[in-house]
MINUBA-293399 format. One record per residue: residue number from 1; residue in one letter; x, y, z of N, C-alpha, C in turn. Coordinates in nm, 4 decimals. Example, Ala and Ser with C-alpha at 12.3 -4.5 7.8 and 13.67 -1.06 7.14 Angstrom:
> k,r,n_east,n_north,n_up,ca_east,ca_north,ca_up,c_east,c_north,c_up
> 1,a,1.3190,-0.5690,0.7800,1.2300,-0.4500,0.7800,1.3200,-0.3300,0.7800
> 2,s,1.2850,-0.2250,0.7080,1.3670,-0.1060,0.7140,1.2900,0.0030,0.7870
# end
This chain:
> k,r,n_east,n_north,n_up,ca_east,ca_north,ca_up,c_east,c_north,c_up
> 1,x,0.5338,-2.1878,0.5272,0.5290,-2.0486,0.5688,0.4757,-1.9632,0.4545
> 2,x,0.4059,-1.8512,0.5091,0.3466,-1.7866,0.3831,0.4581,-1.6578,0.3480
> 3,x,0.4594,-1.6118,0.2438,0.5204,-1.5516,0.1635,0.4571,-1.4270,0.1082
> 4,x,0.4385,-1.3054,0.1535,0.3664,-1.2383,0.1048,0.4662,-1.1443,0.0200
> 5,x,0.4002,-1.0745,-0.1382,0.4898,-1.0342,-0.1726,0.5226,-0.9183,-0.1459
> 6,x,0.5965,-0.8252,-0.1329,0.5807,-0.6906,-0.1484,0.5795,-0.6115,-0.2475
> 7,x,0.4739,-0.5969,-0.3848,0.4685,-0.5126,-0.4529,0.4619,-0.4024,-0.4695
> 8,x,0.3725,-0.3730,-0.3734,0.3400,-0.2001,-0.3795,0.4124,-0.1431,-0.2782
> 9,x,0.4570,-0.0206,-0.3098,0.5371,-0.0018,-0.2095,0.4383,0.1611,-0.1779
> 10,x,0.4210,0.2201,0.0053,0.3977,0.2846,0.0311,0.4362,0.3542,0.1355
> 11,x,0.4474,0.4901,0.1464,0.5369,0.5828,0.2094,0.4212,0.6843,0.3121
> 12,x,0.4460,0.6382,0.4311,0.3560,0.7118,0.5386,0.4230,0.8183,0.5637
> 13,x,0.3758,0.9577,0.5691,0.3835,1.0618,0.6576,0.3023,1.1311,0.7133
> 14,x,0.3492,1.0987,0.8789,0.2648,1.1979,0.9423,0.3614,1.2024,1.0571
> 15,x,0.2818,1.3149,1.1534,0.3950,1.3648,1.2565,0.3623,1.2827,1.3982
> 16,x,0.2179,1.2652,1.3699,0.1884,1.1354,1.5000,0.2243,1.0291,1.4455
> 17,x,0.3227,0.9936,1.5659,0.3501,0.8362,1.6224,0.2486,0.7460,1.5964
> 18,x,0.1520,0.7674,1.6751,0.0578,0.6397,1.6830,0.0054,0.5966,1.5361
> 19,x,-0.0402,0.6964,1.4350,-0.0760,0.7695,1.3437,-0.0014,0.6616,1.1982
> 20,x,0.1322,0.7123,1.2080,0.2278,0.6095,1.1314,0.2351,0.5172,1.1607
> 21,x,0.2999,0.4331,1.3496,0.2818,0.3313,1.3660,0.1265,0.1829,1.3001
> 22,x,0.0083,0.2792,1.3484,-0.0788,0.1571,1.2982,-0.0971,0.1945,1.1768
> 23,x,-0.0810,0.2509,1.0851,-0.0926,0.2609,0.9052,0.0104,0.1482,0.8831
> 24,x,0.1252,0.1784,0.9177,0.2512,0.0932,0.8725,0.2344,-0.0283,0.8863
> 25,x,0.1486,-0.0948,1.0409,0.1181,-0.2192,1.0633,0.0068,-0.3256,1.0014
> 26,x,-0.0894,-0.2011,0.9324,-0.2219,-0.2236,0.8648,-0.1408,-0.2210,0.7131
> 27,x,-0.0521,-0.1336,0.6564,-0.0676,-0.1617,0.5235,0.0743,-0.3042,0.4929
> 28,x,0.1608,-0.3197,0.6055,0.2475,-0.4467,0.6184,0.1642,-0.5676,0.5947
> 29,x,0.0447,-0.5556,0.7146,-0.0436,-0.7089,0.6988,-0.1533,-0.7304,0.5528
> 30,x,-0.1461,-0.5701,0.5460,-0.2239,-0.6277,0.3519,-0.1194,-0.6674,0.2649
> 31,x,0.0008,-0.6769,0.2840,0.0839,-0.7235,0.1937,0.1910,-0.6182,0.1494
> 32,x,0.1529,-0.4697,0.1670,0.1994,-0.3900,0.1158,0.3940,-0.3333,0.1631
> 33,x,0.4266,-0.3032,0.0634,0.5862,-0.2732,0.1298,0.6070,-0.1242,0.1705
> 34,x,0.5352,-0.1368,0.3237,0.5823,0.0257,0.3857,0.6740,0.0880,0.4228
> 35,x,0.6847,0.2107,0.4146,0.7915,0.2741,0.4805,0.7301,0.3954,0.5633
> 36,x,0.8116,0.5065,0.6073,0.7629,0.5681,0.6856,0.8493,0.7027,0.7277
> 37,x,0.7492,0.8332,0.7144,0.8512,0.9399,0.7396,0.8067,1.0068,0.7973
> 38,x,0.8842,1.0795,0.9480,0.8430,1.1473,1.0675,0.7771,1.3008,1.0052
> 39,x,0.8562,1.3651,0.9153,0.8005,1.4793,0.9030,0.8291,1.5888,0.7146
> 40,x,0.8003,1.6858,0.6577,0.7887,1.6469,0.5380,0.9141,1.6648,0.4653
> 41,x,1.0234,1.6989,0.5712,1.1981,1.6942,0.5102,1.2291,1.5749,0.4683
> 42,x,1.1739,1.4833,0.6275,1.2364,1.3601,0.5684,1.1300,1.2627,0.4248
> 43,x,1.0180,1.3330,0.4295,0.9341,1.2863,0.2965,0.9738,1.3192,0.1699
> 44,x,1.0610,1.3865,0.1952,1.0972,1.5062,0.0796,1.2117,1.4080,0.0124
> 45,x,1.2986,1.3567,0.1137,1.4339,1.3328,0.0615,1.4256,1.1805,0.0893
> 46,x,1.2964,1.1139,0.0939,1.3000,0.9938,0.0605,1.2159,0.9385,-0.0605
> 47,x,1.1258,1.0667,-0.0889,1.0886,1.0140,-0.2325,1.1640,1.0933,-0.3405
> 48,x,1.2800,1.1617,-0.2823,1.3996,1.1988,-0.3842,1.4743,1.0856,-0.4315
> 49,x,1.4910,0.9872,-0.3351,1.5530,0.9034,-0.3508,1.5180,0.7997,-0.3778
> 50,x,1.4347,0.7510,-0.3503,1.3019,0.6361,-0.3876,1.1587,0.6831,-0.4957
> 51,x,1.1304,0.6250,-0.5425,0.9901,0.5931,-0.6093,0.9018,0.5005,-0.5449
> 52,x,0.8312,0.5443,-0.5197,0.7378,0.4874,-0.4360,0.5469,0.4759,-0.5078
> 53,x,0.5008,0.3813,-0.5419,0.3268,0.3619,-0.5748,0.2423,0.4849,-0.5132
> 54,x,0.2769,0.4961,-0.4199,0.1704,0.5947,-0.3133,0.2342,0.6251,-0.2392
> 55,x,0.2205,0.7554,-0.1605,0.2501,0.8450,-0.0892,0.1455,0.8981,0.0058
> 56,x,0.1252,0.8085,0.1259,-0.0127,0.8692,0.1763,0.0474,0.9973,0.3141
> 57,x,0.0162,1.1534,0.2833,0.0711,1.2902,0.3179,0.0014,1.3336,0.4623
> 58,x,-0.0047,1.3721,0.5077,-0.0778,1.4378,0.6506,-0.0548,1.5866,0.5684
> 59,x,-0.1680,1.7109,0.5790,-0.1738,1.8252,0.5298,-0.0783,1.8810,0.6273
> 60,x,-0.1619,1.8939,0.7489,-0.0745,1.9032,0.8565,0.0389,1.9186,0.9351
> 61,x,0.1367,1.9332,0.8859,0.2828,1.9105,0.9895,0.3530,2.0641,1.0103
> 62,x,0.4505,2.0095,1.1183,0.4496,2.1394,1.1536,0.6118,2.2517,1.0993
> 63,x,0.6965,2.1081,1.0433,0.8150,2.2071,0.9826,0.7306,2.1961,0.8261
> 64,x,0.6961,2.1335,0.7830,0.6430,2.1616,0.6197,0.5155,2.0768,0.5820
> 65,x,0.4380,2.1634,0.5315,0.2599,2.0758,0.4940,0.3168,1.9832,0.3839
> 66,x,0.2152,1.9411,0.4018,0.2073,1.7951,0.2893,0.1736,1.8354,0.1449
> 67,x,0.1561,1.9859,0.1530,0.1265,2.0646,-0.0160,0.2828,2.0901,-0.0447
> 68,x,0.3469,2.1676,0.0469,0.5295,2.2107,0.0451,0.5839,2.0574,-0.0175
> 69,x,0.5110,1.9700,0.0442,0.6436,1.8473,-0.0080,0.6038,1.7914,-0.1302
> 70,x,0.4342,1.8289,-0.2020,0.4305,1.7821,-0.3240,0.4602,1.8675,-0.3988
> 71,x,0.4683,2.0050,-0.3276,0.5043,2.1116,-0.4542,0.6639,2.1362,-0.5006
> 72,x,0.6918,2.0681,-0.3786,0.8915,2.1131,-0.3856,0.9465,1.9635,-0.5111
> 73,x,0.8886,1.8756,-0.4432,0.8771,1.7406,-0.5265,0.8680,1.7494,-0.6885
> 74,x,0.7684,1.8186,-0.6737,0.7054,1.8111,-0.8543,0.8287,1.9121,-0.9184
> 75,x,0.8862,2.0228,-0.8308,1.0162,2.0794,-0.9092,1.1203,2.0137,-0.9260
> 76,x,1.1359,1.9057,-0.8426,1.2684,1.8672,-0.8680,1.3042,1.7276,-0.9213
> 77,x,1.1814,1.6436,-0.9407,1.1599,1.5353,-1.0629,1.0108,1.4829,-1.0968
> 78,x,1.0282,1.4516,-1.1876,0.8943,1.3564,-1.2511,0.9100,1.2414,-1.1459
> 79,x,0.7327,1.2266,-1.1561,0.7315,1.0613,-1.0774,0.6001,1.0352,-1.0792
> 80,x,0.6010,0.9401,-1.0764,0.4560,0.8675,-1.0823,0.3904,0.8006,-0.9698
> 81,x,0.4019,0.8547,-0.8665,0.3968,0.8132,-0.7245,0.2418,0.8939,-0.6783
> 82,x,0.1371,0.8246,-0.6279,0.0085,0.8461,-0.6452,0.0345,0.9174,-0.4753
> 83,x,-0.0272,1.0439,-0.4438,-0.0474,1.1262,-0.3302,-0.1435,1.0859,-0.2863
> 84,x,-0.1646,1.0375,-0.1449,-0.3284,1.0264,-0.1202,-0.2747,1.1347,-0.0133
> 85,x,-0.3603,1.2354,0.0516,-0.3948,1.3535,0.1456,-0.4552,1.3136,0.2580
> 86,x,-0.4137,1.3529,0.3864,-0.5581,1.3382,0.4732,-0.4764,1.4749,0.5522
> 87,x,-0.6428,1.5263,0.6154,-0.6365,1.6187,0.7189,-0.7347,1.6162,0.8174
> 88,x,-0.7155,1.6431,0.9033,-0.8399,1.6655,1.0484,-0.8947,1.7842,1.0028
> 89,x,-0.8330,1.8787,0.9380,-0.9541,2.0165,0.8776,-0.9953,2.0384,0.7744
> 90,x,-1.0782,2.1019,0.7811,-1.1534,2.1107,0.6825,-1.0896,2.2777,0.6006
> 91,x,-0.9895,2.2313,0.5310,-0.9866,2.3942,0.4312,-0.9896,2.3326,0.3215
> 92,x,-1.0451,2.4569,0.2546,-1.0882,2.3999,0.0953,-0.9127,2.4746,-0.0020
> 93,x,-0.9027,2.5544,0.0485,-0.7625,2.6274,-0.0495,-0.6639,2.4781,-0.0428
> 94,x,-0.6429,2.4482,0.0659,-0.5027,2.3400,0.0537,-0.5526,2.1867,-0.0070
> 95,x,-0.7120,2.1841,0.0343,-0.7659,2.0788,-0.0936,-0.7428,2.1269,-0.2149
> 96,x,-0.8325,2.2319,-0.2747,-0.7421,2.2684,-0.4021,-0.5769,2.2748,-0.4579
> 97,x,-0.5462,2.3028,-0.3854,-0.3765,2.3256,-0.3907,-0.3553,2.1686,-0.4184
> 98,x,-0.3361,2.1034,-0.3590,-0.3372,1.9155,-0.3499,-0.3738,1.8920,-0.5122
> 99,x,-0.5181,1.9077,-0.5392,-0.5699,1.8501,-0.6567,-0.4989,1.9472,-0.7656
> 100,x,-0.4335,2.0454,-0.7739,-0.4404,2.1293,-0.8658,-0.2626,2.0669,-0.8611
> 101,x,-0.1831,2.0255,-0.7828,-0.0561,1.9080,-0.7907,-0.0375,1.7879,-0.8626
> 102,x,-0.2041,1.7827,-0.8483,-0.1908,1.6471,-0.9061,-0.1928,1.5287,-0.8277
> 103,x,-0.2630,1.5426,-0.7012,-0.3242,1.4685,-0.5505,-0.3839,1.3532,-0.6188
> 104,x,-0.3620,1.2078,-0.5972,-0.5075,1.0914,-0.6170,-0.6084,1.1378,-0.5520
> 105,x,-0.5702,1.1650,-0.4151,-0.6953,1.1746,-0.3351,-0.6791,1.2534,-0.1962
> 106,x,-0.7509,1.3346,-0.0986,-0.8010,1.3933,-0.0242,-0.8735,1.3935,0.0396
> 107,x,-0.8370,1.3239,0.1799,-0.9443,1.2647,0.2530,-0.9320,1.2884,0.3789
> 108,x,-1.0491,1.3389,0.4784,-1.0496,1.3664,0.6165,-1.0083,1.2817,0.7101
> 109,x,-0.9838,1.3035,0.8253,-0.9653,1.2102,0.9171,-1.0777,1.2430,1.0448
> 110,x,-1.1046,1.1385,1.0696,-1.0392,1.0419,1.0963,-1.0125,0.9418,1.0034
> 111,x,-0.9015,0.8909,0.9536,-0.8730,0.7688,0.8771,-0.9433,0.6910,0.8734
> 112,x,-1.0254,0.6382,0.7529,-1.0936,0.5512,0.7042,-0.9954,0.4208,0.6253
> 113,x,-0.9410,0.3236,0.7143,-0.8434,0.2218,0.6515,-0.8368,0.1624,0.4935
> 114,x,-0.9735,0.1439,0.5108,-1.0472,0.0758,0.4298,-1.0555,0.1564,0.3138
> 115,x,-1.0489,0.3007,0.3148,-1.0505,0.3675,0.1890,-0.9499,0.3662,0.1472
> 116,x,-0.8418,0.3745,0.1913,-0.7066,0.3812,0.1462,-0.6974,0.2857,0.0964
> 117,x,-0.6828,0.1471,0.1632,-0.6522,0.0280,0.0892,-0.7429,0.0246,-0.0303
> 118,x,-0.8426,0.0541,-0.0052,-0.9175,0.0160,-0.1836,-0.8758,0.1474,-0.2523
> 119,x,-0.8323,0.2646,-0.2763,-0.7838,0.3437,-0.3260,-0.6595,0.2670,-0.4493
> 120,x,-0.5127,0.2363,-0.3341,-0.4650,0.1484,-0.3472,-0.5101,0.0694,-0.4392
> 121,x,-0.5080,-0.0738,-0.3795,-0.6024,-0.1978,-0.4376,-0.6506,-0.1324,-0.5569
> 122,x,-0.7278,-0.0355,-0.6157,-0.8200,-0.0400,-0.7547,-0.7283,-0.0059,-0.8074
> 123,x,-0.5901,0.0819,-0.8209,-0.4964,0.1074,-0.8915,-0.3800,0.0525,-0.9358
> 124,x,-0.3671,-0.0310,-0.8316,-0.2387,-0.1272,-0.8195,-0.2784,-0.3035,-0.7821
> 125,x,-0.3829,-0.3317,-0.8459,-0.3643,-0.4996,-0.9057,-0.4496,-0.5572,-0.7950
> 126,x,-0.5472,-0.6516,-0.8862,-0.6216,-0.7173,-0.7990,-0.5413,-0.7865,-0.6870
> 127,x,-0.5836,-0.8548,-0.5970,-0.5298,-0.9357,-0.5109,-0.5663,-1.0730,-0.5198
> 128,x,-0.4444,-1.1166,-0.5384,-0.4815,-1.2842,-0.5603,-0.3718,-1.3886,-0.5007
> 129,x,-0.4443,-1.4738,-0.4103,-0.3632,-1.5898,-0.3361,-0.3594,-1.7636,-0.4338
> 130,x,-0.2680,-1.7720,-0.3998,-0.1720,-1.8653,-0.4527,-0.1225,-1.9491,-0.3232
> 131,x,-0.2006,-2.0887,-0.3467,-0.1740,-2.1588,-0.2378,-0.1390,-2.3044,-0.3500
> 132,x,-0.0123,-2.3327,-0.3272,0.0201,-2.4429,-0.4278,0.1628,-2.5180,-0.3509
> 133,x,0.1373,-2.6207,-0.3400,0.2448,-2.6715,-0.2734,0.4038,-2.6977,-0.3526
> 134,x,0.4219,-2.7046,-0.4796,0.5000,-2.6917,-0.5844,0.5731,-2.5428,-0.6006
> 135,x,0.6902,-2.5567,-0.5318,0.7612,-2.4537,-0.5028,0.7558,-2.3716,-0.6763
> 136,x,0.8149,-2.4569,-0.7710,0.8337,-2.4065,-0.8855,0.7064,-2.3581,-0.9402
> 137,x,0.5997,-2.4303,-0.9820,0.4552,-2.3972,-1.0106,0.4596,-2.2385,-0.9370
> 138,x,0.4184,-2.2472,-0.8072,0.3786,-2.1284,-0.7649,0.4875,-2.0355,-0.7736
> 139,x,0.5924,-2.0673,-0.7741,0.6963,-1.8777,-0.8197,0.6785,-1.9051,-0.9110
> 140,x,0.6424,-1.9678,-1.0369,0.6480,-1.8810,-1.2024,0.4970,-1.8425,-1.1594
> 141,x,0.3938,-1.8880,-1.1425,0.2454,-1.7916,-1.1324,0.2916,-1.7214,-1.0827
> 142,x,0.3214,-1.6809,-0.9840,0.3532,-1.5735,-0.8597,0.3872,-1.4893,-0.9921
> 143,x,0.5002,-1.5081,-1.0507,0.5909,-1.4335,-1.0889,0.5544,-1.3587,-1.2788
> 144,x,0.4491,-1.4433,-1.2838,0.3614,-1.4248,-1.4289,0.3227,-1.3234,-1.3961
> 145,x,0.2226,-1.3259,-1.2862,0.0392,-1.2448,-1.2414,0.1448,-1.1079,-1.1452
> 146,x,0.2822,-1.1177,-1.1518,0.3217,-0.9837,-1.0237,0.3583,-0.9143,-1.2121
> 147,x,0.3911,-0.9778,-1.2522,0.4272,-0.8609,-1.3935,0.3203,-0.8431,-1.4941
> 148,x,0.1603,-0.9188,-1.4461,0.0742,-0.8269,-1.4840,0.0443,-0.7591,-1.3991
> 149,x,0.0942,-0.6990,-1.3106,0.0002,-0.5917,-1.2479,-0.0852,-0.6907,-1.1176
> 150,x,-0.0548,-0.7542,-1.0919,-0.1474,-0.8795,-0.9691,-0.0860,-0.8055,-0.8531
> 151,x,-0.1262,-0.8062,-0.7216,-0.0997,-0.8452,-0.6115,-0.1195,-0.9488,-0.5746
> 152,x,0.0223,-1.0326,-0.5590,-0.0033,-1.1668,-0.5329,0.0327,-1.1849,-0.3490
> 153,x,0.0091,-1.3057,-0.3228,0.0632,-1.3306,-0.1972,0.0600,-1.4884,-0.2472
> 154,x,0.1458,-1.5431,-0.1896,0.2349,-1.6740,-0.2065,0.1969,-1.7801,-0.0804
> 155,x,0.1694,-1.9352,-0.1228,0.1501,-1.9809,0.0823,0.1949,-2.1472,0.0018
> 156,x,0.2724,-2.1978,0.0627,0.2385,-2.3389,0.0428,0.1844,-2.4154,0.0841
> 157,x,0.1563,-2.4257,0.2137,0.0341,-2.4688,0.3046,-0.0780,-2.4585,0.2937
> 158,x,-0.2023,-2.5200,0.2720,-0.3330,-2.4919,0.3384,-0.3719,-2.4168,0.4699
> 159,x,-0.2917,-2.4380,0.5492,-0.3045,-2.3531,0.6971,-0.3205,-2.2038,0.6764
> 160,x,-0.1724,-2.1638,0.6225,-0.1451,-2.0613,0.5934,-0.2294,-2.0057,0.4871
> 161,x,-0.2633,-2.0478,0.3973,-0.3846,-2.0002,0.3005,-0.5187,-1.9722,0.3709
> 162,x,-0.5517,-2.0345,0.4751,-0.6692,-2.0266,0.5273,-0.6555,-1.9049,0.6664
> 163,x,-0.5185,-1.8895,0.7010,-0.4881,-1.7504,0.7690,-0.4899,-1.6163,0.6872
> 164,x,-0.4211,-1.6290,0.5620,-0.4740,-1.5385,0.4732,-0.5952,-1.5188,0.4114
> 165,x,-0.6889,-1.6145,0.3940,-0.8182,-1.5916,0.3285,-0.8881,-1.4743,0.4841
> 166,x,-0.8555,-1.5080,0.5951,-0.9320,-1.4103,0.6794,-0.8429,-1.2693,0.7448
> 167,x,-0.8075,-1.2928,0.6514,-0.7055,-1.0977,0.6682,-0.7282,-1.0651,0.5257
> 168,x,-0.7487,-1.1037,0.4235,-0.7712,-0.9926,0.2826,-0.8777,-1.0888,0.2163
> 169,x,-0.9288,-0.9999,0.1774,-1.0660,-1.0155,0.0607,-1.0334,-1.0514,-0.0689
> 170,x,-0.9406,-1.1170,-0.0968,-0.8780,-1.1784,-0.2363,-1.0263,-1.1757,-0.3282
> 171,x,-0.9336,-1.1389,-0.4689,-1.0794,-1.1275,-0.6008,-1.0363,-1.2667,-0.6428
> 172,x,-0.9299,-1.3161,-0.6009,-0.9126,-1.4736,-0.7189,-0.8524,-1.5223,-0.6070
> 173,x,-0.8147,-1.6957,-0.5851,-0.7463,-1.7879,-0.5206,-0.6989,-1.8775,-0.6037
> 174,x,-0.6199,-1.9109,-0.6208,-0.5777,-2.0303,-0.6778,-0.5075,-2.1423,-0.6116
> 175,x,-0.6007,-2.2340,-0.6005,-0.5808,-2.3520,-0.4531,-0.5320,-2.4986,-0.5135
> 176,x,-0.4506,-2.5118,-0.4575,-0.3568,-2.6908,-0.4761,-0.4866,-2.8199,-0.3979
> 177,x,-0.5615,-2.8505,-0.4158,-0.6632,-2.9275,-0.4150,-0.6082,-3.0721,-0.4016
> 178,x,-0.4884,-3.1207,-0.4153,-0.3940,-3.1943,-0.3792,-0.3188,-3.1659,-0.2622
> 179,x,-0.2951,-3.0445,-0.2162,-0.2345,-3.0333,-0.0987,-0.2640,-3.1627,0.0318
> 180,x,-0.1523,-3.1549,0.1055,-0.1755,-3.2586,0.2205,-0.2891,-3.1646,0.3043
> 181,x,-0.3578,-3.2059,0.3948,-0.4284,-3.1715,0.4394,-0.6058,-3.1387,0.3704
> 182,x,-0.5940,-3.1426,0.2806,-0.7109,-3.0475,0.1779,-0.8098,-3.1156,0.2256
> 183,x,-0.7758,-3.2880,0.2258,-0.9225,-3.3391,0.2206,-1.0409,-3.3811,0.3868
> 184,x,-0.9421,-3.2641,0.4302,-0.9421,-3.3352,0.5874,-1.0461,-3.1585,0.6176
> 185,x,-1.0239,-3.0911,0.5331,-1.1405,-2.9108,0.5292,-1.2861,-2.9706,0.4957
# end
């Protein structure tokens, strides 16, 4: 069975359903450890309580914008939790406002998946699979390359390595070439 790790951890808000639902399901299957908040109270008082890699905001909402929850935020602790922005409009004041917080990034919608994740991804650790049938071998790599900064994902199987090679674009693999099955690819 594959093992993906959850390193990065990321915090959806937006007020559409559908909106959070497939982010949450898209950044789960890259590996990522999501969470998710209906609106910007409850964003407010879960990265009070959590630290979180990224914070991807909807400008948008309708009890508090996604500027209210980085600005109330930044008063009431330090954190190092990267903002990415999106909005369906186009205003330039609440883009400024964002960047002048201290925003990673600011980006229209319709949601571009793919930007986010490489946003992500360039900040928070290459991605690299680990397919090794040696339980021990592969958790100390695993466990080397996650405390440099790696996104790892874990598989002992060949199967399962070859289900993951076609869901993420890994920059490195590191493959058990002994595995049962190998010589039969």
């Amino acid at each position: 069975m594959t093992k993906k790790t959850k390193y990065i951890s990321v915090l959806v808000v937006d007020d559409h359903p559908a909106i959070r639902s497939t982010m949450m399901d898209i950044l789960n299957e890259e590996g990522f450890a999501a969470s998710q908040a209906v609106n910007g109270h409850e964003a407010l008082d879960m990265c009070n309580e959590n630290e979180y890699d990224f914070v991807l905001l909807d400008v948008q909402m309708p009890d508090m914008n996604g500027i209210e929850v980085l600005s109330k935020l930044r008063e009431s602790k330090e954190t190092k939790t990267k903002f990415i922005f999106f909005s369906a409009y186009s205003v330039p004041e609440l883009e400024e406002q964002a960047l002048a917080l201290g925003s990673y990034a600011f980006l229209r919608k319709p949601i571009k998946v793919e930007k986010i994740i490489s946003l992500i991804r360039d900040k928070r650790g290459i991605p690299i699979l680990i397919q090794l049938a040696d339980d021990h071998m592969r958790k100390c790599l695993g466990n080397l390359l996650k405390d440099r900064g790696y996104q790892v994902v874990e598989t002992k199987n060949l199967d399962d390595a070859l289900i993951q090679l076609r869901q993420i674009n890994y920059a490195c693999i590191v493959y058990d070439s002994d595995s049962p099955g190998a010589e039969q690819e």
